[in-house]
N, C-alpha and C positions, 0 to 999 in steps of 0.2 A: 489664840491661833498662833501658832508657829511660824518663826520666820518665814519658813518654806510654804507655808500654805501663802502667808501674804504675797510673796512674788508668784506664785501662783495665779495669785487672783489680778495683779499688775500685768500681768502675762497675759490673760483672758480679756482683760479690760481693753489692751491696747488693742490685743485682736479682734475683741467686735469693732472697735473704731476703725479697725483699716476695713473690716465687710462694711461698715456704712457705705464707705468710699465708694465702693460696688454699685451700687442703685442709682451714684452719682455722673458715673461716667461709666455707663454701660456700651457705650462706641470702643472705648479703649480695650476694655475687658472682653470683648467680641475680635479684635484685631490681633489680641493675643492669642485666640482660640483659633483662628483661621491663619495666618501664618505661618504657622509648618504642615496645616492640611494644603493651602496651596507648593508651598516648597516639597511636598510629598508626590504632588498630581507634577509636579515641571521636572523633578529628576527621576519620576517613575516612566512620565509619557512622553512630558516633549523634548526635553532633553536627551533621553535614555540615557547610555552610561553602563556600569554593571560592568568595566576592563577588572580582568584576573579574578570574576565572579562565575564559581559554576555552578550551575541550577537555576533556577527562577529567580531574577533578579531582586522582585517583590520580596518575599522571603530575607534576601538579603538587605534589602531596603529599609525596611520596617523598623527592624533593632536598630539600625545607625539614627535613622528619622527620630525615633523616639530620645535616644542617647543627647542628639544634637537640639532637640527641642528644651531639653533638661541646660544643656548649656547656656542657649539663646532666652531673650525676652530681662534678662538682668536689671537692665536699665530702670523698668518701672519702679520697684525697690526703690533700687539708688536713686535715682531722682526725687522718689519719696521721702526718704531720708536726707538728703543733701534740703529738700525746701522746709522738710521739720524745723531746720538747723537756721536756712538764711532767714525764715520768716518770723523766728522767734520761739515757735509752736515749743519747742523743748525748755527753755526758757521758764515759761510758765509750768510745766512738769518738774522743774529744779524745786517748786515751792511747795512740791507733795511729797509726803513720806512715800515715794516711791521706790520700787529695786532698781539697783543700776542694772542695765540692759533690758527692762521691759520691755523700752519702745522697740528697740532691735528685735525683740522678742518678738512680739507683737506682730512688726514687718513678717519676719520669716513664716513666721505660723497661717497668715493671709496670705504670702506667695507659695507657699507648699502646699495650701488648698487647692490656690488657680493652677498649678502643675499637677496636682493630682487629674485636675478636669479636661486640663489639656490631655494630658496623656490617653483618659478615655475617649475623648473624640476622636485623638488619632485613631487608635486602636480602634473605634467606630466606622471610621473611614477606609480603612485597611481591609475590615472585613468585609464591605460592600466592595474593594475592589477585588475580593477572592483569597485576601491573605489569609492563612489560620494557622495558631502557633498550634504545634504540635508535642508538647511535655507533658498536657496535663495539668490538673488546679496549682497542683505543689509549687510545679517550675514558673509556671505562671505569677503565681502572686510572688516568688523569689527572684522573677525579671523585675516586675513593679519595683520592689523594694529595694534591685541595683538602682534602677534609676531616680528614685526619690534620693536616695542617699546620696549621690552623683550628685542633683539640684539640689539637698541641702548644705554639700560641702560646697559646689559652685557657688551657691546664695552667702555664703558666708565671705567667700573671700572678692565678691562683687560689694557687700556692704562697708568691709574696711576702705577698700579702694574709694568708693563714695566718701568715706569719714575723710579717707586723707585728698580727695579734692575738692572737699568743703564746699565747693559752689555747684549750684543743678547744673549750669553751661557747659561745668569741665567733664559732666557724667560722660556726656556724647565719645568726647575722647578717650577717656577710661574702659569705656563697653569696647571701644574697637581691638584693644588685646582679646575680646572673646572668640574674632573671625577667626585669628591662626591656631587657638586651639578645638574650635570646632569644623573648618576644612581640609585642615591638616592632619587628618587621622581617616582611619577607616570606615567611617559611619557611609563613604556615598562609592568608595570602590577598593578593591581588595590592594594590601601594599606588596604584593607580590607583581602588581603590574609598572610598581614606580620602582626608580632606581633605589638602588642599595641603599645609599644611604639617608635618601628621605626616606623608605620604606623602616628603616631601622630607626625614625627618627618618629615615625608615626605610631609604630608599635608599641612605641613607650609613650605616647598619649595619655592620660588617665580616660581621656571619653575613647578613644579606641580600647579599651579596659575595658570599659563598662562592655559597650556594644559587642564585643566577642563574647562575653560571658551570656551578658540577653540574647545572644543569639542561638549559644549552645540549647540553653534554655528553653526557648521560644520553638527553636526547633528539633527540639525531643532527644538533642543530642548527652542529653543528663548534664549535672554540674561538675565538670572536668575543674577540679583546684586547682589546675595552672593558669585557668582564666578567672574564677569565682574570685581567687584569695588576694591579686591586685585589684579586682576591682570593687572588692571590699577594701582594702588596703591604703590605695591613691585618694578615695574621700574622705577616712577617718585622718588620715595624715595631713590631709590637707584641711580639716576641722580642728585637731590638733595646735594647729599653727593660728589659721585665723580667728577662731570663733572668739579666743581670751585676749588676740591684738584689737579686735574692734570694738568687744568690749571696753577693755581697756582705755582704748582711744576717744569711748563716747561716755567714758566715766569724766578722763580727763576734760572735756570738752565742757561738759555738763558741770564743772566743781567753779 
């Protein structure tokens, strides 16, 4: 077997270990599923909202919700990987012919499943409250795929951050840089209604990226490349950068 196939299978391995965890704490996995369905129902209804939004607010709702859902929930992860680390659990993975970065691996591939699940809930809930994207299969599964890409480059540079605060206590503080890049963007109201220059400051979001693109998308407005090609762009750059530092990080850690 070939190098590549064996991390392969270290890749697989770690990933059914983290679906165990699933069965184990099925309260937690349920509060991540419900989370942004109520953050969905409080800025759709009781909040309202929708400033410099024209047309059906919902509509516009739905692609930021989903955008900012891809951002939110990080912590789990990292908190996962920060107690791998204080509790030993990697430790004893140092003593097996394993690849560096499986366990990383492993992490990401079990939280890009729970985001895949979340997202169809939402998108579940959306369409019992009357949303319906309007592009068709194509653009549709091509919103899916802005936003997994979005959560796998977010998931990336939320796991270095874990490496480099080494302890589960310090995740808490490290997640809070996630609020200003997920309320400071256009996912809950258009930045022509904020001043110039937080509106010019939002624009250049990567999750206000995504969400103009899913929304073209979403709604039948086709894939306009001034929106598709940053928000392709802002995650593989930002994948670019972290996915070989956390490696990295969890080689050195691990020697």
């Amino acid at each position: 077997m070939s190098g590549y196939a064996y991390a392969l299978t270290d890749c697989w391995t770690m990933t059914r270990r983290e679906l165990a965890h699933w069965a184990r704490r099925p309260g937690r996995l349920a509060v991540g599923f419900v989370f942004p369905v109520m953050l969905l129902l409080m800025f759709g209804y009781l909040i309202g909202g929708g400033r410099g939004v024209g047309g059906a607010y919902l509509d516009y709702l739905m692609p930021g919700m989903l955008a900012l859902t891809m951002a939110f929930g990080l912590e789990g992860t990292m908190v996962a990987v920060t107690q791998d680390l204080d509790k030993g659990v990697v430790d004893r993975f140092r003593a097996m012919p394993m690849a560096d970065g499986a366990v990383l691996v492993g992490r990401s591939a079990a939280d890009m499943l729970q985001s895949a699940v979340s997202v169809a809930v939402l998108i579940a809930v959306g369409l019992a409250l009357g949303w319906r994207p309007q592009g068709g299969p194509g653009p549709f599964l091509g919103a899916l795929g802005l936003l997994l890409l979005f959560r796998f480059a977010m998931l990336w540079v939320g796991i270095h951050l874990a490496l480099v605060a080494g302890r589960p206590e310090m995740v808490q503080t490290v997640q809070i840089l996630v609020w200003p890049i997920g309320f400071l963007s256009n996912a809950l109201a258009a930045p022509t209604s904020m001043p110039d220059w937080l509106g010019t400051a939002v624009e250049w979001n990567p999750m206000s990226r995504t969400a103009t693109a899913v929304r073209d998308l979403f709604g039948g407005a086709g894939a306009d490349p001034a929106h598709v090609w940053p928000a392709v762009g802002w995650p593989l750059a930002l994948l670019a950068v972290f996915f070989p530092l956390a490696v990295r990080k969890f080689s050195r850690m691990s020697r």
